[in-house]
FIGU-643662 format. One record per residue (C-alpha): residue in three letters; y, x, z. Coordinates in nm, 4 decimals. Last residue first. Layout:
<rs>
[r ALA, [Y, X, Z]] ...
</rs>
This chain:
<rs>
[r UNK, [4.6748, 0.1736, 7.9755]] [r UNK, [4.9680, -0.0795, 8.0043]] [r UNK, [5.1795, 0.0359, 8.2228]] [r UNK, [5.2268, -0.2107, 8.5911]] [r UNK, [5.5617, -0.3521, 8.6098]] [r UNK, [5.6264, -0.4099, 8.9665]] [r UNK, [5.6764, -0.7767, 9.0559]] [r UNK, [6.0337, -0.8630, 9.1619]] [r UNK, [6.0785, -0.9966, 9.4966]] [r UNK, [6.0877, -1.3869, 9.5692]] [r UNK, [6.4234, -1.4698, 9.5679]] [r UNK, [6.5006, -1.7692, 9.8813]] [r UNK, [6.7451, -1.5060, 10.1030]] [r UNK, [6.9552, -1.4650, 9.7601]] [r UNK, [6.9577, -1.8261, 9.6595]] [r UNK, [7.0467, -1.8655, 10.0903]] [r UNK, [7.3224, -1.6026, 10.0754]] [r UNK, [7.4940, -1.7251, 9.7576]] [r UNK, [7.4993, -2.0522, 9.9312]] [r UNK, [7.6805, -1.9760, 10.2451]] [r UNK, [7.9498, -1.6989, 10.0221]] [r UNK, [8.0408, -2.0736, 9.8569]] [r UNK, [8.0935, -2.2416, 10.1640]] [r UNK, [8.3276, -1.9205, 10.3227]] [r UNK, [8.5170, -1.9494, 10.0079]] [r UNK, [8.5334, -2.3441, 10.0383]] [r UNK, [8.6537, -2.3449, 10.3514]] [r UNK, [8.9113, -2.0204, 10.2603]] [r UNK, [9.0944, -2.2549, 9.9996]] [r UNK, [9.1095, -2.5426, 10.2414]] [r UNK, [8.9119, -2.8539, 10.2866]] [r UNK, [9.0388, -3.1713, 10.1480]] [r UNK, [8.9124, -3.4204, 10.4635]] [r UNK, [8.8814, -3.7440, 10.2955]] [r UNK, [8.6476, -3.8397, 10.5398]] [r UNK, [8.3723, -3.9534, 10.3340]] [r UNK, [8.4083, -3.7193, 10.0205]] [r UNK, [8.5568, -3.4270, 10.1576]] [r UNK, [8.3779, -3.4241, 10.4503]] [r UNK, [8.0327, -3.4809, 10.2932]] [r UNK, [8.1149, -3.1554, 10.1188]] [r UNK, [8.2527, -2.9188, 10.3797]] [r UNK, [7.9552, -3.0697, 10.5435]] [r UNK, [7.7170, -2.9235, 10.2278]] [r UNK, [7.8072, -2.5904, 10.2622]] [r UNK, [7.7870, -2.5596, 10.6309]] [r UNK, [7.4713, -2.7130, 10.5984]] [r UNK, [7.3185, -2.4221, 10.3671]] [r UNK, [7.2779, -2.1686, 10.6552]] [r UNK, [6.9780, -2.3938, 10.7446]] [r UNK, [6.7782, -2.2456, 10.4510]] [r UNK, [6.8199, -1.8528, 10.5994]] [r UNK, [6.6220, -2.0366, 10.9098]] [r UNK, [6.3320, -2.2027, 10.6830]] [r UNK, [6.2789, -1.8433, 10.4761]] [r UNK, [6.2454, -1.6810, 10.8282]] [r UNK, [6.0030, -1.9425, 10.9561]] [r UNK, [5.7819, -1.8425, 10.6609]] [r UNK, [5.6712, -2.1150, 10.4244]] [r UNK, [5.4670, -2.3873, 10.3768]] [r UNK, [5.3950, -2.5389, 10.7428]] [r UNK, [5.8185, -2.4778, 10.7294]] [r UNK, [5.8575, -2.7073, 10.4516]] [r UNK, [5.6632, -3.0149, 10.6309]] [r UNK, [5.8369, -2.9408, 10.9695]] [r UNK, [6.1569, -2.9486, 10.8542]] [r UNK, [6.0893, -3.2796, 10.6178]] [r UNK, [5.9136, -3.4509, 10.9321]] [r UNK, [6.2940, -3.3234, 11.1736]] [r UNK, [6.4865, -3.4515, 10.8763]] [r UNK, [6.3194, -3.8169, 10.8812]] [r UNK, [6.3316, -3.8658, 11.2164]] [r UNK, [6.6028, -3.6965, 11.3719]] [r UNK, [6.8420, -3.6065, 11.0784]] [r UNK, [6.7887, -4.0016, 10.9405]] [r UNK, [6.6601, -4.2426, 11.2033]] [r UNK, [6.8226, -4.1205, 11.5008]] [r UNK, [7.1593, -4.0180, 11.3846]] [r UNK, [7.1462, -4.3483, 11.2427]] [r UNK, [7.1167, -4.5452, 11.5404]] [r UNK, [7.3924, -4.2814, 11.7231]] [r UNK, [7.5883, -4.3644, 11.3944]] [r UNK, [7.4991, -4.7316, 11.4773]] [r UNK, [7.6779, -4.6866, 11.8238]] [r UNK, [7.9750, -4.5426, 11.7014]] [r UNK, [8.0369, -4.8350, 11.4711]] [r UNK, [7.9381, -5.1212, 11.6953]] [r UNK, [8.2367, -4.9900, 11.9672]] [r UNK, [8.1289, -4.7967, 12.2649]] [r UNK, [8.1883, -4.9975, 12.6287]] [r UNK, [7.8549, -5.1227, 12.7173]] [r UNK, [7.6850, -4.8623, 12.5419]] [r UNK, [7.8069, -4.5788, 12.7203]] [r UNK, [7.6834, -4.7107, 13.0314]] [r UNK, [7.3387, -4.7726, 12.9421]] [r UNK, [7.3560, -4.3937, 12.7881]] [r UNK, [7.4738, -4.2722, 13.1346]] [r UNK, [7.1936, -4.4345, 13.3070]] [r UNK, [6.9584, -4.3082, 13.0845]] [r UNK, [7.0581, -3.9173, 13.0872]] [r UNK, [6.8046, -3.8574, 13.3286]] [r UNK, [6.5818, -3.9294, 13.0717]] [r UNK, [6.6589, -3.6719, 12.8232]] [r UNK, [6.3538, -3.4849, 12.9157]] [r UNK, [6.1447, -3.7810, 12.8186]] [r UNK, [6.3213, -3.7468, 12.4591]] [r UNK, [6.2599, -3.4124, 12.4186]] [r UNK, [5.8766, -3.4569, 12.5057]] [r UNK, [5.8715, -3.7578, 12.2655]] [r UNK, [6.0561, -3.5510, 11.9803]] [r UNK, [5.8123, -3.3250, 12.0106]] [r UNK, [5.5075, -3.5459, 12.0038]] [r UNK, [5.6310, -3.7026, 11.6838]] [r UNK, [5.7353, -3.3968, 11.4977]] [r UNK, [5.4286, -3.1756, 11.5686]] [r UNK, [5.2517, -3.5300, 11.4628]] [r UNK, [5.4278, -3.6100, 11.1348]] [r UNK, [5.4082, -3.2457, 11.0412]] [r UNK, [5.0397, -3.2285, 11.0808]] [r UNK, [4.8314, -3.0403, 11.3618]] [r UNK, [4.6702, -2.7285, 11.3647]] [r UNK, [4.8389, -2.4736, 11.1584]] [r UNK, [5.1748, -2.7052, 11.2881]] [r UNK, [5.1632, -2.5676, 11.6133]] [r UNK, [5.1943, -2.1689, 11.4942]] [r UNK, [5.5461, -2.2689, 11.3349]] [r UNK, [5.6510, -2.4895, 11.5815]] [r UNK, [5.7236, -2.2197, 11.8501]] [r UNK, [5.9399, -2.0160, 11.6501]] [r UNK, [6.1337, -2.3053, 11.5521]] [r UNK, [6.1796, -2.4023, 11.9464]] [r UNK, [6.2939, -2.0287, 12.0176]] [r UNK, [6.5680, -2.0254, 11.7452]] [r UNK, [6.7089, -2.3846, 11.8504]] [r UNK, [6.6729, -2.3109, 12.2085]] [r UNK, [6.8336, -1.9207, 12.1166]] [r UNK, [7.1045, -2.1084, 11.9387]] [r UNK, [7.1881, -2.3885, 12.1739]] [r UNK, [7.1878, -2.0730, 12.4349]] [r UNK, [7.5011, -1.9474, 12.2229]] [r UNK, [7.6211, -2.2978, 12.2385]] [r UNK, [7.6585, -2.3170, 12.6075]] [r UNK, [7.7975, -1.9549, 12.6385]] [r UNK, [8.0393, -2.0213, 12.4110]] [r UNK, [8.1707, -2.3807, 12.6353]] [r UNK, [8.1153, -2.1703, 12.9393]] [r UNK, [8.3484, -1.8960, 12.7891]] [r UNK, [8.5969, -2.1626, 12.6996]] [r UNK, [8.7593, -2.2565, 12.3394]] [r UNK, [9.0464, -2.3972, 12.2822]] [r UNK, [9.1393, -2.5717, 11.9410]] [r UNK, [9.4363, -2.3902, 11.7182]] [r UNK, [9.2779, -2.4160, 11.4148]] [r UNK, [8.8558, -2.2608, 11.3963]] [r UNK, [8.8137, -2.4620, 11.0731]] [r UNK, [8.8901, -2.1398, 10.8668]] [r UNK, [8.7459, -1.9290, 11.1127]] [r UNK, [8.4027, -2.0902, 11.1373]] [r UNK, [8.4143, -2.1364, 10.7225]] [r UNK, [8.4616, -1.7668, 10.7414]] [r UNK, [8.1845, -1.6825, 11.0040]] [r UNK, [7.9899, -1.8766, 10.7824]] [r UNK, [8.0132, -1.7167, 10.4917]] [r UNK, [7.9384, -1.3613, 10.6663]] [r UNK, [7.5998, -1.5517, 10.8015]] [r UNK, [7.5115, -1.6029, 10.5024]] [r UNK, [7.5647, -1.2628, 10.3201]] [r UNK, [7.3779, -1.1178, 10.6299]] [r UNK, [7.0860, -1.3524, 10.5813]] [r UNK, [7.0753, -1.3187, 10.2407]] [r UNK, [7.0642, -0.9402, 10.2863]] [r UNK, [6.7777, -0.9826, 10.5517]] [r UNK, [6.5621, -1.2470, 10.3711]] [r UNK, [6.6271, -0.9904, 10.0096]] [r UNK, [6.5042, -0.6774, 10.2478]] [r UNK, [6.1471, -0.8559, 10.3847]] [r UNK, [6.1142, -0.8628, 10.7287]] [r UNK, [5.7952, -0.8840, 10.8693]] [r UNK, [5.6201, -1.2391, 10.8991]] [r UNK, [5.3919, -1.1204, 11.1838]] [r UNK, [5.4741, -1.4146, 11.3489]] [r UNK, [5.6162, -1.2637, 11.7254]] [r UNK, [5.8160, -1.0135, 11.5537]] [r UNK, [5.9068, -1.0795, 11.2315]] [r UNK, [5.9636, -1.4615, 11.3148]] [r UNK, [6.1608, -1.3687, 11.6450]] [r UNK, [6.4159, -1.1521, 11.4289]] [r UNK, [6.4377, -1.4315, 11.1059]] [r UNK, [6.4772, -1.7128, 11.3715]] [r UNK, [6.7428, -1.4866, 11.5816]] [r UNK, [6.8984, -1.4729, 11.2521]] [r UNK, [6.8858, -1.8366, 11.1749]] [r UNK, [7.0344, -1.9150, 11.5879]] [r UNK, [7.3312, -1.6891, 11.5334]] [r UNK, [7.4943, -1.9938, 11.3452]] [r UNK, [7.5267, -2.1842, 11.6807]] [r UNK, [7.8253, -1.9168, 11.7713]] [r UNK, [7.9748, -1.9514, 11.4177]] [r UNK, [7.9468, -2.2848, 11.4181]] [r UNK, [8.0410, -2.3837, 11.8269]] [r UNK, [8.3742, -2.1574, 11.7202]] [r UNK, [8.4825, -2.3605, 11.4241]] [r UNK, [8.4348, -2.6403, 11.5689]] [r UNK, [8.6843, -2.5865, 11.8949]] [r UNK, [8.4912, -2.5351, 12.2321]] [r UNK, [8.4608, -2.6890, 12.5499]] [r UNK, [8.3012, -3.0550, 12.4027]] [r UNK, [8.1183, -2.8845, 12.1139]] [r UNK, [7.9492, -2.6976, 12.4529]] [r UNK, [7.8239, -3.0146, 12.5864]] [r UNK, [7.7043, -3.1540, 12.2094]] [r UNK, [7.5205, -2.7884, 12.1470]] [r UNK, [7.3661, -2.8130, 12.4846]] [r UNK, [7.2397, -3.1570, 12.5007]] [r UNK, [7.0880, -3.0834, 12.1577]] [r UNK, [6.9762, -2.7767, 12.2283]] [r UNK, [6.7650, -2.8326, 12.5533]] [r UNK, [6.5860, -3.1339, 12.4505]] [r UNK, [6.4491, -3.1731, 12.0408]] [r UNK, [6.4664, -2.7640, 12.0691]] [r UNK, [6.3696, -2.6241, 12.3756]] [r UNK, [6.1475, -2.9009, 12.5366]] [r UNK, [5.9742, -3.0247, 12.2289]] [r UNK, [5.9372, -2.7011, 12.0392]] [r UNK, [5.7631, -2.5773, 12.3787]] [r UNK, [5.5954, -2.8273, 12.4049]] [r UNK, [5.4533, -2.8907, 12.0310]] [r UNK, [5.3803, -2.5301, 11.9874]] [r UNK, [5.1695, -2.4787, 12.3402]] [r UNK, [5.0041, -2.8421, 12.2372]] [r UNK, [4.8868, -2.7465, 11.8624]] [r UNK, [4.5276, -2.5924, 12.0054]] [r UNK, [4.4370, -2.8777, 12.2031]] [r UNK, [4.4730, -3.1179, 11.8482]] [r UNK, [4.6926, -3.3439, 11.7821]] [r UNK, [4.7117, -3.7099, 11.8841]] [r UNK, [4.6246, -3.9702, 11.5951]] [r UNK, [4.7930, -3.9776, 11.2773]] [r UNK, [4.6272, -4.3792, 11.2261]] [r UNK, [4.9080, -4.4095, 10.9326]] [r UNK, [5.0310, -4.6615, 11.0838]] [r UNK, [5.0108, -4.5357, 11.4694]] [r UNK, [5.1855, -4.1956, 11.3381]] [r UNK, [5.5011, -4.4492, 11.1454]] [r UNK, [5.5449, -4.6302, 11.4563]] [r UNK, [5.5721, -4.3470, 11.7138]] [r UNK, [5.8108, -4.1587, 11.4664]] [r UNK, [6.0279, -4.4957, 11.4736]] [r UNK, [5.9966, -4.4661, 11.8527]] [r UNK, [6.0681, -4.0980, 11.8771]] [r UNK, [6.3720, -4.1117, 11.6109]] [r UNK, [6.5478, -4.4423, 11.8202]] [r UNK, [6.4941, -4.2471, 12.1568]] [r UNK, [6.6083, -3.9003, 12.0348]] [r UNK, [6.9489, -4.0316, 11.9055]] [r UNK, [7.0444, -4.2136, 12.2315]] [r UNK, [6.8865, -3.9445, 12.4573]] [r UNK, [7.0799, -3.6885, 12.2757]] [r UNK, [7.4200, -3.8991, 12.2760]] [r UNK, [7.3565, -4.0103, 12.6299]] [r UNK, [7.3486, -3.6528, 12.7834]] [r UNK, [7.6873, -3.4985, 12.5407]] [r UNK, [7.8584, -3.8391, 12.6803]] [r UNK, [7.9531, -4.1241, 12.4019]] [r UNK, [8.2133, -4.2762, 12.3160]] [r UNK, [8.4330, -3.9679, 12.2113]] [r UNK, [8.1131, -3.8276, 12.0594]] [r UNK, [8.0464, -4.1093, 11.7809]] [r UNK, [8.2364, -4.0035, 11.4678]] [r UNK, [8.2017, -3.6453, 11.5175]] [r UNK, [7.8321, -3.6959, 11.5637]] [r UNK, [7.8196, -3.8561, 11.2822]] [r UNK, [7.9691, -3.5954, 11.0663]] [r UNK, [7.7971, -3.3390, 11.2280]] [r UNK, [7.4794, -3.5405, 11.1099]] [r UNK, [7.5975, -3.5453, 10.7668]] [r UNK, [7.4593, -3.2063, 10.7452]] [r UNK, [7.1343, -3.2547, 10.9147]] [r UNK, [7.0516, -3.5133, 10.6713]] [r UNK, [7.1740, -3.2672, 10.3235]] [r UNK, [6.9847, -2.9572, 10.4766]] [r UNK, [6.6507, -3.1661, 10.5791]] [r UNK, [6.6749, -3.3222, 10.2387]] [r UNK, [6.6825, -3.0235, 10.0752]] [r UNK, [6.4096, -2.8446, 10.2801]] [r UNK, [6.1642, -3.0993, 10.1571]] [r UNK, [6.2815, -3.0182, 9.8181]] [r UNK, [6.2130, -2.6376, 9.8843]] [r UNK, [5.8528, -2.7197, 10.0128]] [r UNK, [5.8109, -2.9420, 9.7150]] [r UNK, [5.8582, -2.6320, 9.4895]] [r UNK, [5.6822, -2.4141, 9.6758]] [r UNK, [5.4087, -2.6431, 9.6818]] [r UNK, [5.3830, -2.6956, 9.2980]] [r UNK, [5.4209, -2.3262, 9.2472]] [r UNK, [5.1343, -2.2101, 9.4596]] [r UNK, [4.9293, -2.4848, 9.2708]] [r UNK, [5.0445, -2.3570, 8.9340]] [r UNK, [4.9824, -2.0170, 9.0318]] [r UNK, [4.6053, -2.1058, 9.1363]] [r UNK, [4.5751, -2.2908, 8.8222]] [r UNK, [4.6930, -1.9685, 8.6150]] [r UNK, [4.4629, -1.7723, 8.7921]] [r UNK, [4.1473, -1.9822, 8.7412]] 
</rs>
């Protein structure tokens, strides 16, 4: 009996983490992406853009597998995920990108897994456990370095910072809010219905996106396409899958992994050899997350 209930804890921990790969790899190229499509496209009409193609691919794959709408209890979770973090922090994060170098909207943005770890303890009941903290602090010490490293000579406003520090209390907020959601409803739905509600309060942004199309070249606007398929659609479902497994806290220290892996994607797509201090900062990234991801050591208990 015990060692089938370990196995099963296992299994799921282990597909949690794999779920949590793929979210980490898609969101990384994402900034990629986004990179490659931004000077066509306004901060509004990007996140409508991406949100439409993920909510109506979303849409498709819930009616074929007869999902259904969620239950009462998952709606606070779902709207306020929905508004804050599929609406408010993209439009934010791609507005203040615009007024500030890099470097400085990922170190700013990267406040957003700590204010994760802080809400979680709180408002979950997760507590904090010392190796989530340390790897937390390790991480977020990386990525200050791969901030500064990138950081060049770009300007940087203080409505630009201020926009992506409240990108990372949207983002932190909306992951909060999921968590509780998706003890009620599935991933595919808590995914679904919140990328709806972001998308709906992207509409404003329509007009602008219409525009934008006209004149953007194909290539820019199948990154938007694929910006909507991949970290939108897919990522979002693989978040939300690993994080109905785990603590919100755990998910959060995870994220600190992207910087890692677009240093990566970078260097092999855009040829972009990153520095000696890049790849420092990259490396201190991923000793924080294995050391944020340790489960504590068992006490040995004496044989009697």
């Amino acid at each position: 009996m015990t060692t089938s209930s370990t196995s099963e804890r296992s299994g799921t921990d282990r597909r949690a983490l794999l779920a949590a790969a793929v979210t980490v790899l898609l969101w990384a190229s994402a900034f990629v992406s986004i990179r490659a499509s931004a000077e066509h496209f306004t901060p509004g009409a990007l996140a409508l853009g991406r949100l439409l193609t993920g909510s109506v691919v979303l849409a498709l794959l819930l009616v074929m597998q007869r999902g259904g709408v969620p239950p009462r209890q998952a709606w606070p979770g779902i709207l306020g995920s929905g508004l804050l973090w599929f609406g408010v922090y993209m439009v934010v994060l791609n507005w203040g990108e615009q007024l500030v170098d890099a470097g400085t909207a990922a170190m700013v943005v990267n406040i957003g897994p700590v204010l994760i770890a802080l809400l979680g303890g709180w408002f979950l009941k997760e507590g904090f456990p010392p190796l989530l903290l340390a790897g937390m602090t390790v991480s977020f010490v990386g990525a200050v370095i791969v901030g500064f490293s990138t950081s060049g000579n770009g300007s940087s406003s203080v409505g630009g910072l201020l926009l992506c520090l409240l990108a990372a209390v949207a983002y932190a907020s909306g992951v909060v809010l999921q968590k509780p959601a998706l003890n009620h409803a599935t991933p595919l739905q808590v995914t679904t219905f919140g990328c709806v509600i972001g998308t709906v309060l992207c509409l404003p942004f329509g007009g602008q996106l219409v525009s934008d199309l006209s004149r953007a070249p194909a290539s820019a606007t199948l990154n938007v396409v694929y910006l909507g398929l991949f970290p939108t659609a897919l990522a979002f479902t693989t978040w939300a899958y690993a994080l109905s497994r785990t603590t919100a806290g755990k998910m959060g220290a995870t994220t600190y992994a992207v910087p890692a892996v677009v240093i990566l994607i970078s260097w092999l797509a855009l040829d972009e050899v990153p520095g000696w201090l890049t790849l420092l900062g990259g490396a201190v990234c991923l000793s924080g997350v294995a050391v944020s991801r340790r489960r504590p050591a068992r006490p040995v208990v004496p044989k009697g």
